[in-house]
C-alpha positions as CSV (number, residue, x, y, z in Angstrom):
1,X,97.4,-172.3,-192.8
2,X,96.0,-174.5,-190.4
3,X,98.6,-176.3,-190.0
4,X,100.3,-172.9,-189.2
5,X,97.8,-172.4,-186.5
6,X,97.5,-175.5,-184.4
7,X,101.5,-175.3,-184.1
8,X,100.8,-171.9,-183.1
9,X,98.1,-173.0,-180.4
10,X,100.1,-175.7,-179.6
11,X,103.5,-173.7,-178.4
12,X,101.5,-171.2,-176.0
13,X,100.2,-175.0,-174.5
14,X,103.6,-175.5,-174.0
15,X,104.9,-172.7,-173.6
16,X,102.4,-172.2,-170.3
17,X,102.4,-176.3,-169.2
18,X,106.4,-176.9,-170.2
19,X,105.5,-179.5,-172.0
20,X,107.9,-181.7,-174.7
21,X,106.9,-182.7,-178.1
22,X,108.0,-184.3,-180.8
23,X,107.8,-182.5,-184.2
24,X,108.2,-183.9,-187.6
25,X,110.7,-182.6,-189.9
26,X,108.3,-180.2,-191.8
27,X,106.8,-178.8,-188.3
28,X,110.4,-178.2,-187.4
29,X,111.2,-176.3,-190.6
30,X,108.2,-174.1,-190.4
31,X,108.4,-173.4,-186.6
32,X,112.5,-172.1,-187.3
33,X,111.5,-170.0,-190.1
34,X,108.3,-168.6,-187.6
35,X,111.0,-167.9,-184.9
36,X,113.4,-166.6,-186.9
37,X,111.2,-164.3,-188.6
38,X,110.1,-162.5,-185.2
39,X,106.6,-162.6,-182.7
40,X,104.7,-160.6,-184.8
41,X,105.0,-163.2,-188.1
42,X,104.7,-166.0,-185.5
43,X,101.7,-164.4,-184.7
44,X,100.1,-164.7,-187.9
């Protein structure tokens, strides 16, 4: 799960500065299925 979180911490950085990033293929996988289950299991 911490991995969970600093990707978490890291796109409201972005999210605020604009920011571009490069993920790897497993941050990539577990930010779609973050997004595509809604905000509120993102905000887990």
């Amino acid at each position: 799960m911490a991995l969970l979180s600093q990707i978490s911490r890291l796109i409201g950085i972005l999210s605020r500065k604009g920011l571009i990033v490069r993920l790897t293929d497993e941050e990539r996988a577990m930010l779609k299925d973050l997004t595509d289950k809604g905000k509120a299991a993102a905000a887990k």
